[in-house]
C-alpha positions in Angstrom: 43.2 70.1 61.7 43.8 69.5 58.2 44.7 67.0 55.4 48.0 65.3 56.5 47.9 65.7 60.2 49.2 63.1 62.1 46.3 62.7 65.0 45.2 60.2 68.0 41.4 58.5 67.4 39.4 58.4 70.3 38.6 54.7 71.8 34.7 56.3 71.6 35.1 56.0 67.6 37.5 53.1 67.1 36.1 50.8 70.0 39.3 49.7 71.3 41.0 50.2 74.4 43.1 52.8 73.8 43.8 55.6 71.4 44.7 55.1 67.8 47.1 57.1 65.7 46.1 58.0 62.3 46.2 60.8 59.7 43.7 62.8 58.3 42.3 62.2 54.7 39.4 64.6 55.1 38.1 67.6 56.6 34.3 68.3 56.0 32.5 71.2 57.5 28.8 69.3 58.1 26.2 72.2 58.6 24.6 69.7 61.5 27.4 68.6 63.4 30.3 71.4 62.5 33.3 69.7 61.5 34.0 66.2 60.7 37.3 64.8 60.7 38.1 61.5 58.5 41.2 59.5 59.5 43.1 56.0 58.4 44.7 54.2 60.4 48.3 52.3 59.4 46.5 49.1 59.0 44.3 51.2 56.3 41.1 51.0 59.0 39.3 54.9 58.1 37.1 56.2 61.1 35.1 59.3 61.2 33.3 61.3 63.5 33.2 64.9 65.1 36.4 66.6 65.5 36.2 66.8 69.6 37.0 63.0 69.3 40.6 63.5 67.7 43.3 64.8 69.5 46.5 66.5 67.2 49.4 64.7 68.0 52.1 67.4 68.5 
């Protein structure tokens, strides 16, 4: 993924019901957790969390 990508937020990060769309702001490559995805939502929510829990919407 990278900065601009249009991607779904899981409901395990956003703790709603369903998934969330949302585009990336930032990319980080955390030495502890490998990469962290950063993502706001259109309501201007930003969630984070490891990138297995954002799916790239096509």
């Amino acid at each position: 993924m990278k900065l601009g990508d249009i991607v779904l937020i899981s409901p395990e990060v956003t703790m709603l019901k369903e998934w969330v769309r949302g585009k990336v702001i930032e990319v980080e490559a955390n030495p502890f957790v490998g990469t962290v995805i950063s993502a706001q939502t259109a309501d201007g929510a930003i969630y984070f969390n490891k990138e297995s829990l954002f799916k790239l919407v096509a």
